[in-house]
RODO-2510 file (C-alpha; in nm, 4 decimals, decimal comma):
residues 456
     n   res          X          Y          Z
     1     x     6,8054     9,2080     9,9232
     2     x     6,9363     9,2383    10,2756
     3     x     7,2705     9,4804    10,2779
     4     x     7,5972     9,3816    10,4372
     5     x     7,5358     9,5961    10,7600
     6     x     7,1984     9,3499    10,7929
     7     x     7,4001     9,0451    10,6997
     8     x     7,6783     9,1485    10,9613
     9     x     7,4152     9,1591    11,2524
    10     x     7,2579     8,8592    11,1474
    11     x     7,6075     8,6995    11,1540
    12     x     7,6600     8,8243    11,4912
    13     x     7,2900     8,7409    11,6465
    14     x     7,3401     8,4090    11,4936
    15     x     7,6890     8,3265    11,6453
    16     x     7,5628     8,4628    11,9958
    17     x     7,2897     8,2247    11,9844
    18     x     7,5046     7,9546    11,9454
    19     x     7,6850     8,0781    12,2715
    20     x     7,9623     8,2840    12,1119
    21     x     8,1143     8,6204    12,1118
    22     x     8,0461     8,8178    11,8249
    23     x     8,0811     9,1742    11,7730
    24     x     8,1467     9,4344    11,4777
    25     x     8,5067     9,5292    11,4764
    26     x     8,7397     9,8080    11,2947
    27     x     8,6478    10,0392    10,9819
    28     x     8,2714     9,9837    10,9652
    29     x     8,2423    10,0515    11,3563
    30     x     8,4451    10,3867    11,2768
    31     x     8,2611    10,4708    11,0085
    32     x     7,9230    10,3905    11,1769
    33     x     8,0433    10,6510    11,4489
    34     x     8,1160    10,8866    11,2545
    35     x     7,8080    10,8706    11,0762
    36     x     7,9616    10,7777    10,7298
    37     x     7,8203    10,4533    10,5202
    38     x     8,0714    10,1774    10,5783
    39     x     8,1826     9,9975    10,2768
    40     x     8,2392     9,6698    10,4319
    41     x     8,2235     9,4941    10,7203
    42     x     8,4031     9,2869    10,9306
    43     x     8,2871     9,0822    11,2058
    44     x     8,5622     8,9353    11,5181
    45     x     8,4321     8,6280    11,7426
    46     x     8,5671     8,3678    11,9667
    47     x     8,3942     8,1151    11,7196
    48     x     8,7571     7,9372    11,5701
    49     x     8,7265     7,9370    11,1651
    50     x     8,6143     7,5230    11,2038
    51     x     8,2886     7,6455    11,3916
    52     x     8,2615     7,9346    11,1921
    53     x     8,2124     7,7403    10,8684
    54     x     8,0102     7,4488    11,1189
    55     x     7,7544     7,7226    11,1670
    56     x     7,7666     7,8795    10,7915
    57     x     7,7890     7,6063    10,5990
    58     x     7,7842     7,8651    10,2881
    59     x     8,1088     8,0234    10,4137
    60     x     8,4504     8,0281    10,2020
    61     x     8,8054     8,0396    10,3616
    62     x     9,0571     8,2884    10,2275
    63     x     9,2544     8,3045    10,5161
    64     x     9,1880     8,0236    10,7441
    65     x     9,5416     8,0177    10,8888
    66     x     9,4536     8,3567    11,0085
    67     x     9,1291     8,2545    11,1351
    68     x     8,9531     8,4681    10,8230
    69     x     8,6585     8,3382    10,6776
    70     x     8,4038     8,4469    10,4256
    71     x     7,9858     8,4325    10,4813
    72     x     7,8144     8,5657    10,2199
    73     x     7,4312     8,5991    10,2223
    74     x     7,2666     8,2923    10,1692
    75     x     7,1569     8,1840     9,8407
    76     x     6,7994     8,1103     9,9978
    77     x     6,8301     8,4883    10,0223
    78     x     7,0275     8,5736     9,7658
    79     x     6,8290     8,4235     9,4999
    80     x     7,1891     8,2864     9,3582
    81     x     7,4828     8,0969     9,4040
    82     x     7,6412     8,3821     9,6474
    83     x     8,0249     8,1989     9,5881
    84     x     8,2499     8,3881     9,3435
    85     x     7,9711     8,6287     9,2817
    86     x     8,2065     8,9503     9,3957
    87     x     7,9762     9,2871     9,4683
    88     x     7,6630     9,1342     9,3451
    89     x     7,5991     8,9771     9,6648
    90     x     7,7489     9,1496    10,0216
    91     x     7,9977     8,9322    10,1878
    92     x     8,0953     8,9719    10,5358
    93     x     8,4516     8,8779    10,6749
    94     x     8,4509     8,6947    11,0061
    95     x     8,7623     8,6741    11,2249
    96     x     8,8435     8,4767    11,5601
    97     x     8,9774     8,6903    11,7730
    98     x     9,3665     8,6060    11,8284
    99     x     9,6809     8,7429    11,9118
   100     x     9,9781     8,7257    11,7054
   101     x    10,3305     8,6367    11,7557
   102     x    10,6361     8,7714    11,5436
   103     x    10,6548     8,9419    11,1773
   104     x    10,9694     8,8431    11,0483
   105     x    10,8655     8,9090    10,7049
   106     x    10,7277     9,2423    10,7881
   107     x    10,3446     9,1887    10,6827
   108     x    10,2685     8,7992    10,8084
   109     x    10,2063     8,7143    11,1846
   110     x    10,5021     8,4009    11,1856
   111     x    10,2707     8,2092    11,4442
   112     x     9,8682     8,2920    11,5008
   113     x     9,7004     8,2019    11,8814
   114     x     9,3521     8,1984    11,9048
   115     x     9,1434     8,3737    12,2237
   116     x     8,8679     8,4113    12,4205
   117     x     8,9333     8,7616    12,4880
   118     x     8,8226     9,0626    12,2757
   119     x     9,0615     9,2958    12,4403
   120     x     9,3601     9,0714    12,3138
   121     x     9,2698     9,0839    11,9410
   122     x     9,2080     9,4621    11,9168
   123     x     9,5494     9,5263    12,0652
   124     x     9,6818     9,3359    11,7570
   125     x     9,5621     9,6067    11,5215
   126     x     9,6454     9,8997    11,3717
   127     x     9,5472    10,2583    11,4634
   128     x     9,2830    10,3067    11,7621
   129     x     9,0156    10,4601    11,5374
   130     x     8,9602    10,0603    11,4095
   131     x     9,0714     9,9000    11,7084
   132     x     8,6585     9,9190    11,7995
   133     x     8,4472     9,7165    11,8743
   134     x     7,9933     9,7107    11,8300
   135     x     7,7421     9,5112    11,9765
   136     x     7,4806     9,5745    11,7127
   137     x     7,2205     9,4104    11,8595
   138     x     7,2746     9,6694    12,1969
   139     x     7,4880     9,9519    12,0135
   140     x     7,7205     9,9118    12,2520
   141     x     8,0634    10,0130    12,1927
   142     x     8,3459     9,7837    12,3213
   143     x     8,6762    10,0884    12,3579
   144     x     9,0007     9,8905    12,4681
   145     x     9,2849    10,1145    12,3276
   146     x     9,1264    10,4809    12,3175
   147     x     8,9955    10,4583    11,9712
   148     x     8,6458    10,6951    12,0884
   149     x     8,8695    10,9661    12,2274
   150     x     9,0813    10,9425    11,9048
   151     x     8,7920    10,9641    11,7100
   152     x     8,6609    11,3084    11,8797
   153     x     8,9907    11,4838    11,8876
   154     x     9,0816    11,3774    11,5257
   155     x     9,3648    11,1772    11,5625
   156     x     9,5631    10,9261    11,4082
   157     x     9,7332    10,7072    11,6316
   158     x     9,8894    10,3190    11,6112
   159     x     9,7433    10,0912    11,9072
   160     x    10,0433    10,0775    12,1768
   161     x    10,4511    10,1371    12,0572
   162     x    10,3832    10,2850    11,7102
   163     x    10,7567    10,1191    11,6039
   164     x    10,6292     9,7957    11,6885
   165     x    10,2815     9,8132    11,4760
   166     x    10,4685     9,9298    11,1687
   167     x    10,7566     9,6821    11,2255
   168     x    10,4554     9,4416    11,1623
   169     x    10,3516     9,6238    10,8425
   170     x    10,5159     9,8964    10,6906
   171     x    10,2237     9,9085    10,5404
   172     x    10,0435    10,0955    10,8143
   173     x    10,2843    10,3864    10,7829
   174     x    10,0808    10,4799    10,4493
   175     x     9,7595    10,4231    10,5832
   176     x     9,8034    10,6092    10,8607
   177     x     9,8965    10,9210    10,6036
   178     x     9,5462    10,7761    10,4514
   179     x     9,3401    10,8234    10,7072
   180     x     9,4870    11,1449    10,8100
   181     x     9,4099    11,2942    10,4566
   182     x     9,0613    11,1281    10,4548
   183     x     8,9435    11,2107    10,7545
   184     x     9,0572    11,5756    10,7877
   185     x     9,2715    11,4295    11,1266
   186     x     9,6630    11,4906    11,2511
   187     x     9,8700    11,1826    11,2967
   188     x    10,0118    11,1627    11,6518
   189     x    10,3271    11,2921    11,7262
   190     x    10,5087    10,9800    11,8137
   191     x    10,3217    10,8259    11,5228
   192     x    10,4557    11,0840    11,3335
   193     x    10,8139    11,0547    11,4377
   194     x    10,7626    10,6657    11,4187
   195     x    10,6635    10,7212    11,0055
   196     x    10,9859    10,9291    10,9407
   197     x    11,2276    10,7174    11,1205
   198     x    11,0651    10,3838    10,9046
   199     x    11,0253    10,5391    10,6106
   200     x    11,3119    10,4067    10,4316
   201     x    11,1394    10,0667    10,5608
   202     x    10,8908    10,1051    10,3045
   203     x    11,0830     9,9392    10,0156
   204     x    10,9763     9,6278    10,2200
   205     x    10,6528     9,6251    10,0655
   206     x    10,5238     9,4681     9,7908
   207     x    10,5077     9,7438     9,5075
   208     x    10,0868     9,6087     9,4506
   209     x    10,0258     9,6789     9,7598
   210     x    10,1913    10,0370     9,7999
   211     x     9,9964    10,1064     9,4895
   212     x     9,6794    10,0505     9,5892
   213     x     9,6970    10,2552     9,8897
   214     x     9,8466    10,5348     9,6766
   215     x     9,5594    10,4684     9,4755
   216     x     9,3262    10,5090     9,7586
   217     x     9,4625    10,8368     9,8524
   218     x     9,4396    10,9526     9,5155
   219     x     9,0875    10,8404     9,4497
   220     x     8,9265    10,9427     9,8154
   221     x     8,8772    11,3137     9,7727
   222     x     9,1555    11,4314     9,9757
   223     x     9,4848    11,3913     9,7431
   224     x     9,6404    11,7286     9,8555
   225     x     9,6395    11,6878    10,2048
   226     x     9,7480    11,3192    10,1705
   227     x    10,0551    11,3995     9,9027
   228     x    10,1367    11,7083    10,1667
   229     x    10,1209    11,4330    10,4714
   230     x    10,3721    11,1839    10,2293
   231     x    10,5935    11,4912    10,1757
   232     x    10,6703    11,5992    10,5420
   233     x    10,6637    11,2233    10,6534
   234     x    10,9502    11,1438    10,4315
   235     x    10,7984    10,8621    10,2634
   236     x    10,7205    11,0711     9,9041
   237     x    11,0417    11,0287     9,8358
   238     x    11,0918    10,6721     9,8850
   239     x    10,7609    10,5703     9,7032
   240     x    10,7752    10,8820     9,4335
   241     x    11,1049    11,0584     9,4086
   242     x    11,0286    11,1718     9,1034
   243     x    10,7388    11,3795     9,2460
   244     x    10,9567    11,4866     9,5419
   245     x    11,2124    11,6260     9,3054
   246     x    10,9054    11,9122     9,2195
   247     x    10,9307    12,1168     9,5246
   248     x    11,1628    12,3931     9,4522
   249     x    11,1633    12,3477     9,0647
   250     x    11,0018    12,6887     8,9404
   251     x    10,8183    12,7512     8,6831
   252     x    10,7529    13,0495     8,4609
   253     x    10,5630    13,3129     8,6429
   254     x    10,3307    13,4512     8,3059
   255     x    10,2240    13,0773     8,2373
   256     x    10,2134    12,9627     8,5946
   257     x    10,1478    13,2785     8,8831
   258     x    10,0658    12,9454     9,1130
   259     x    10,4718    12,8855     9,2009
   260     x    10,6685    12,5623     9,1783
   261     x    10,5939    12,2436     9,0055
   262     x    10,5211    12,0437     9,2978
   263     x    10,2070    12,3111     9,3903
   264     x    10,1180    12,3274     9,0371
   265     x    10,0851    11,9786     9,0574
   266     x     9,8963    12,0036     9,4666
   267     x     9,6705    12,2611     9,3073
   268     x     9,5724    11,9841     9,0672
   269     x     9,5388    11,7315     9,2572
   270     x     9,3023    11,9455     9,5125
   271     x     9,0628    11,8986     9,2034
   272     x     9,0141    11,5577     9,1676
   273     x     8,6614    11,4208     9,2935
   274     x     8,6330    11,1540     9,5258
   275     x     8,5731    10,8477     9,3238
   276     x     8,7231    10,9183     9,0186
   277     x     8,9106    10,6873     8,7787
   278     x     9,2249    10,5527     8,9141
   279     x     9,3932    10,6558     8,5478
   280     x     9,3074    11,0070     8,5507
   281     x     9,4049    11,0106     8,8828
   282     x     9,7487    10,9050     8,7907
   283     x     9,7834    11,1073     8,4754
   284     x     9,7219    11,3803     8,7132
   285     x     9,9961    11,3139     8,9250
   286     x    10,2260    11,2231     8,6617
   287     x    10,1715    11,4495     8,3766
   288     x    10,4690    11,7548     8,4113
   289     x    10,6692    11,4681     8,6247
   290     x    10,9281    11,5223     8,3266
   291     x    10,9800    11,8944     8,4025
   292     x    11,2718    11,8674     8,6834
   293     x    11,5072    11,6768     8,4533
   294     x    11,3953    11,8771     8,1389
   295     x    11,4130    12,2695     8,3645
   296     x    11,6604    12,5103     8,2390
   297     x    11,6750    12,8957     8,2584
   298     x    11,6748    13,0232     7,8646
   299     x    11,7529    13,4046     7,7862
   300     x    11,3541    13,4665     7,7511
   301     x    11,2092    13,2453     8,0182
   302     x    11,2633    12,9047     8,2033
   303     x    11,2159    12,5986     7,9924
   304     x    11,1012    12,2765     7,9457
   305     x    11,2041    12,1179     7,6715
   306     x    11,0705    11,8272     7,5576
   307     x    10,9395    11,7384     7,8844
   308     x    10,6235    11,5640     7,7749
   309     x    10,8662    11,2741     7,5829
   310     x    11,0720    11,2449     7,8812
   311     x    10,7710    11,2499     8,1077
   312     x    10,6445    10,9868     7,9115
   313     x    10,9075    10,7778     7,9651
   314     x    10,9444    10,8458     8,3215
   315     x    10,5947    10,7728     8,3847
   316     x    10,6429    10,4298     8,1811
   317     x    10,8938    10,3259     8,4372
   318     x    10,6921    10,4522     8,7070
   319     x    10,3992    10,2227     8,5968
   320     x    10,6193     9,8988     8,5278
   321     x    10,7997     9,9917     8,9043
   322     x    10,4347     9,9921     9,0570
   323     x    10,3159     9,6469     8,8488
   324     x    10,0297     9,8741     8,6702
   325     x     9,7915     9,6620     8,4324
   326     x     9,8956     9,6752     8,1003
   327     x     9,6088     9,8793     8,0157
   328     x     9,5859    10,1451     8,2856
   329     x     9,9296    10,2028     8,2134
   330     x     9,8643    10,2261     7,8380
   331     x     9,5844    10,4863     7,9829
   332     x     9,8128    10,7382     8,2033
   333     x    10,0893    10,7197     7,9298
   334     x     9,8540    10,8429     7,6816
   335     x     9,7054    11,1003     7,9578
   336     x    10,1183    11,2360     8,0292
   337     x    10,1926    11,2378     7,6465
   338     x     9,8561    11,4245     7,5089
   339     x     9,8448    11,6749     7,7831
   340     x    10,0298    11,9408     7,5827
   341     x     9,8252    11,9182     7,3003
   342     x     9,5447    12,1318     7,3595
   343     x     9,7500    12,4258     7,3357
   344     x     9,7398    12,3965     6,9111
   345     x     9,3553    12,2690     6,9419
   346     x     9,2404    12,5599     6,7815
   347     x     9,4444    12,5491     6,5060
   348     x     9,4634    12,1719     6,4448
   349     x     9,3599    12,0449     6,1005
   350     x     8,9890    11,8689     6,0972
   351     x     9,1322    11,5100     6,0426
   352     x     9,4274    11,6006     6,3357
   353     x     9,1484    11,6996     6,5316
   354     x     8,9307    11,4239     6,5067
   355     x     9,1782    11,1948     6,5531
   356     x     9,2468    11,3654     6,9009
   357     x     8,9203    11,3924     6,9892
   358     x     8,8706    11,0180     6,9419
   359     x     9,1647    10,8846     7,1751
   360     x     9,0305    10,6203     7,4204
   361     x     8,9026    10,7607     7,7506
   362     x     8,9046    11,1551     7,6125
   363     x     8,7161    11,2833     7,8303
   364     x     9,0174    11,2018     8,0924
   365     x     9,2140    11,4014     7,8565
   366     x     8,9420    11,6982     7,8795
   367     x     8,9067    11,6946     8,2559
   368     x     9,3038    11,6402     8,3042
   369     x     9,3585    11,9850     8,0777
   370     x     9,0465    12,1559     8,2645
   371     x     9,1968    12,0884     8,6242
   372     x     9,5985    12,1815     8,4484
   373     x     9,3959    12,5465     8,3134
   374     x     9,2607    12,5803     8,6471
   375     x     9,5868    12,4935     8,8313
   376     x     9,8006    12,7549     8,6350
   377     x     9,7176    13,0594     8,4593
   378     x     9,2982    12,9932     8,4549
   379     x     9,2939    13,0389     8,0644
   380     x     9,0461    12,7678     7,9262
   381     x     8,9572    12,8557     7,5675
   382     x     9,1312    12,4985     7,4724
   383     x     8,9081    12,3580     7,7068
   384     x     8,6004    12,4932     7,5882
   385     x     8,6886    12,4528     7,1907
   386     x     8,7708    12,0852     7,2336
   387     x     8,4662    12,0308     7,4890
   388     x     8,2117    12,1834     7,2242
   389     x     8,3612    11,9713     6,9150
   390     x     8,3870    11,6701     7,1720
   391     x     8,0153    11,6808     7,2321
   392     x     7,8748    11,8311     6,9033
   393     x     8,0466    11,6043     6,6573
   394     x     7,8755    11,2910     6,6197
   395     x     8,1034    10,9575     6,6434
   396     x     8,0505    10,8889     6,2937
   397     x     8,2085    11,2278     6,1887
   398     x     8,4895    11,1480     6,4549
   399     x     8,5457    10,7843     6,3408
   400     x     8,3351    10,7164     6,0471
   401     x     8,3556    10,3699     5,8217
   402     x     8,6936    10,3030     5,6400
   403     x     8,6040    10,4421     5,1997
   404     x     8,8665    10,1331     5,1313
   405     x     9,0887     9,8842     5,2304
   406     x     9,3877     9,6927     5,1887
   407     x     9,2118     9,4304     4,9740
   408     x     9,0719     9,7171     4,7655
   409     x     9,3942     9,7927     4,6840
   410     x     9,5201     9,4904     4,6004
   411     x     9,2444     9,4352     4,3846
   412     x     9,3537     9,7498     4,2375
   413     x     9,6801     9,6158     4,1330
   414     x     9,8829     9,7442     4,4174
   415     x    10,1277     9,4840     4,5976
   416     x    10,0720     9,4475     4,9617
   417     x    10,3761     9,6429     5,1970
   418     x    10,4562     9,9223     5,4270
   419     x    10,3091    10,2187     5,2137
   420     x     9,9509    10,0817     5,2201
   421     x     9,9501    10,2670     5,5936
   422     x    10,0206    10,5701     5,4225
   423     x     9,8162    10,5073     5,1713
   424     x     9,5235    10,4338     5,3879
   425     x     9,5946    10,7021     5,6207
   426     x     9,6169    10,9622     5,3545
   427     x     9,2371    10,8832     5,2345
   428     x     9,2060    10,8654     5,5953
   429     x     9,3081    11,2203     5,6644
   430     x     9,0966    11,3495     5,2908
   431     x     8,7430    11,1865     5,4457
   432     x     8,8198    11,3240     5,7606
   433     x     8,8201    11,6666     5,6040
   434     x     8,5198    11,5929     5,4289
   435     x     8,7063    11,5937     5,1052
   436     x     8,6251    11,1966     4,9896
   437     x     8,2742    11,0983     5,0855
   438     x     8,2954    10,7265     4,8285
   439     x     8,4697    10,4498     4,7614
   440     x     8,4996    10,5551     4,4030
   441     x     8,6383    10,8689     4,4880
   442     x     8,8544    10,7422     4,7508
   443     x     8,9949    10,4591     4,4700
   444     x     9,0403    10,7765     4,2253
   445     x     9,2330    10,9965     4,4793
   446     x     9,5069    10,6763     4,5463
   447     x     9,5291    10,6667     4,2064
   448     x     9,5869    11,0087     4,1322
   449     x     9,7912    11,0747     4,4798
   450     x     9,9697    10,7169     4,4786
   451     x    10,0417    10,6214     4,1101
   452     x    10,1417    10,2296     4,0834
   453     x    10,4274    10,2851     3,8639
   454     x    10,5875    10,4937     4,1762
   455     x    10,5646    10,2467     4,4117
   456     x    10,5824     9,8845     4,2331
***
């Protein structure tokens, strides 16, 4: 099946031969220069969204107002219906080039004119690293704002009056941080300035939409440098405060050499791959987020008590603030509460063990506590104990078949009510310590263990 890079030039050679401009425009042309696989592209004409969707009948509009339509490859091609399909089939976006007048609502041009000119729409965009444009059929590269020059010195920098572009999306002060981090580049002085005098601006933005580029950052391979960038910009602590509040808040120097809890928590970071979950990533960043509130200097050492409960709860808010799914925020919760726990692996009983072992998504919990050992004092023995009994123990032995249930009981005389959890739980606990191994013997323990007369 034709990729979206072929799909995107046969967009373009197809609009050219019906006597348009076409040409390859923003993150896949930077990408392409810089040698890295593009994962999407974009294609900008003078073709208005009417003839666009004359010429591919196939097409979709998301944002017609805009002058943004959808082609995806034929189904001839495609070998199914390519609408609604997603990432099974590539789908290229195709703009008209325009200009656009007015953001009063901070993210939406308030009126949208259509051009001729290619040089018009690219001065629209963001930074000049995706303000360029590609003839694929030539290679040719179309530079109206700088963006090659930007590209070689490693730079970061809006397209004309940097207060004007991020008036337009406050957006773009975070994804200019983004691209900073991802691409190893420094972020233009007045850029730079431009960022810390709008930070405060940020709250402007829909909280979706500053999560997923938080997301990005935390997911590309480059979180350090990115939650370094947020830091100095001054927009950590208008989209995190409660990771701001780490810098300066020590930490005890026998269990963590590594300083503070806001480079404990870099250090971390620095450790997660590109491409990995967005949950771990986010347990990562939030796990000791309840030691600031929780820090105290005791006559032995400084303290945190009870910070994992009051993390907890401070992550919980964090993930309703940000609109988190209910079950990626179930997820990190679970990630910031367990964290602690693998300091009493080794000395857990066998059902308490299992149990822990068998929490959904452990091996987030595993790789969380490797990169926390790693991050701090380098002692993984927890690590190692609970990897080997994670991948020795088969999932039967970690969450075999229920002995009984409720109805066994009740067939057993006992009246349904709140101690048939404990009940349960208790044979529970005895089969996961391969002390029951029946039914029969289950049904003997309650008996013996949970009388009838004591609890009817």
């Amino acid at each position: 099946m034709p990729d979206a890079r072929q799909l995107a030039t046969n967009i373009v050679r197809t609009l050219r031969e019906r006597r348009h401009q076409a040409y390859l425009v923003g993150g896949c042309v930077r990408d392409l220069l810089l040698g890295r696989e593009p994962a999407d592209y974009d294609v900008a004409t003078d073709a208005t969204p009417q003839q666009v969707m004359e010429i591919f009948p196939q097409t979709f509009a998301v944002g017609a107002q805009f002058g943004v339509v959808l082609v995806p490859l034929p189904k001839a091609e495609s070998g199914e219906s390519a609408v609604g399909l997603g990432e099974k089939v590539p789908v290229v976006e195709v703009a008209t080039f325009r200009s656009d007048v007015g953001y009063s609502d901070g993210r939406h041009p308030d009126e949208v004119r259509f051009t001729k000119y290619p040089q018009e729409d690219v001065k629209r965009r963001d930074f000049t690293i995706n303000g360029l444009l590609l003839d694929p059929l030539t290679n040719e590269v179309l530079d109206y704002v700088g963006g090659r020059e930007d590209l070689k010195a490693g730079v970061v920098r809006t397209i004309g009056e940097p207060e004007h572009r991020f008036a337009e999306d406050k957006l773009r002060m975070l994804r200019a941080i983004r691209f900073a981090a991802r691409f190893g580049y420094r972020i233009d002085p007045a850029t730079a300035a431009a960022i810390r005098h709008l930070a405060p601006e940020i709250h402007q933005v829909s909280c979706e939409r500053v999560r997923e580029e938080l997301t990005k950052m935390l997911t590309e391979g480059h979180v350090r440098r990115a939650f370094e960038l947020l830091e100095e910009s001054g927009l950590l602590k208008e989209v995190l405060p409660e990771i701001s509040t780490m810098k300066g808040v020590e930490q005890p120097p026998q269990f963590h050499p590594e300083g503070d809890v806001f480079m404990h928590t870099m250090l971390l970071l620095e450790k997660l791959p590109a491409g990995c979950s967005r949950t771990l990533a986010w347990g990562a960043l939030l796990h000791d987020v309840g030691k600031p509130p929780t820090f105290r200097v005791a006559p032995d050492r400084i303290r945190f008590d009870g910070h994992v409960e009051v993390g907890a709860k401070m992550a919980a808010e964090i993930c309703r603030r940000l609109r988190f799914s209910n079950d990626e925020a179930e997820q990190i919760l679970a990630l910031v509460d367990n964290h602690m726990r693998f300091a009493d692996v080794q000395r857990m009983k066998e059902s308490t063990l299992k149990r822990f072992l068998r929490l959904p998504g452990f091996d987030e919990h595993l790789e969380l506590h490797r990169m926390d050992c790693l991050s701090s004092n380098g002692i993984t023995e927890s690590y190692e104990y609970a990897s080997e009994k994670s991948r020795t123990m088969s999932p039967e032995a970690i969450r075999p078949q229920p002995l009984i249930t409720g109805q066994d009981l009740i067939e057993a005389g006992y009246e349904p009510g709140p101690r048939f959890k404990e009940i349960l739980a208790a044979v529970e606990d005895a089969q996961l310590e391969d002390r029951l191994a029946s039914r029969e013997s289950a049904m003997e323990f309650v008996k013996r263990e949970f009388p009838i007369a004591a609890h009817q």
